[in-house]
C-alpha positions as CSV (number, residue, x, y, z in Angstrom):
1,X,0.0,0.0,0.0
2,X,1.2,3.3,-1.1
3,X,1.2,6.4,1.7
4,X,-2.0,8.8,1.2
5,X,-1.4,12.5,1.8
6,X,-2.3,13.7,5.3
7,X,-3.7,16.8,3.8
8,X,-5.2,18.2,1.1
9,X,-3.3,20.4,-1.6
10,X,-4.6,24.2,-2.1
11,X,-5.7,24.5,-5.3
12,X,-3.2,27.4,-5.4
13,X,-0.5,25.3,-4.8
14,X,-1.6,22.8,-7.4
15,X,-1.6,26.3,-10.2
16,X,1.7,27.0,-9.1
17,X,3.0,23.4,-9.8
18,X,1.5,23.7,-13.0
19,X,1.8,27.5,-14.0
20,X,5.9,26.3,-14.1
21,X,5.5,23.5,-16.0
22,X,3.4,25.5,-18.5
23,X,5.9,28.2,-19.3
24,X,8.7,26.2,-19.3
25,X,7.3,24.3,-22.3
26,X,6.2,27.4,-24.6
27,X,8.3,27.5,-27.5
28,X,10.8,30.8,-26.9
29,X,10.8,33.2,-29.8
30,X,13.3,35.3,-30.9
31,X,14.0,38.1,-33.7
32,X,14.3,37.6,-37.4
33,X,17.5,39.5,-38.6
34,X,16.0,40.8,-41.6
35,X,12.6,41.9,-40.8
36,X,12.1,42.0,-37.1
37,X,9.2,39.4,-36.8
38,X,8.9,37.1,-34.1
39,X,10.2,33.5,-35.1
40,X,10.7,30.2,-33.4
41,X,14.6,29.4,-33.5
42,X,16.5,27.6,-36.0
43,X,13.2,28.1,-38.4
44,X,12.5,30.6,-41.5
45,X,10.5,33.2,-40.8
46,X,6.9,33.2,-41.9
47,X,7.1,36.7,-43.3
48,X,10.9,37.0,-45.6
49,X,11.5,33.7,-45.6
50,X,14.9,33.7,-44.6
């Protein structure tokens, strides 16, 4: 038998937990050289194409 929590977990504590998780797994975007736009890395940009 596995051991059961004594208490419960806020709910708050439980958004915190997963608020980190979320942000650490958005993709990070950074500047195209030639035209500014936002771009995922090591990808062509949507707008020159370079």
């Amino acid at each position: 038998m596995t051991p059961q929590p004594k208490r419960k977990h806020s709910t708050q504590r439980k958004g915190k937990r997963l608020a980190t998780r979320i942000a650490n797994n958005m993709p990070k975007l950074v500047k195209c050289k030639q035209c500014g736009n936002q771009k995922l890395p090591h990808r062509l940009c949507r707008n020159c194409n370079k």
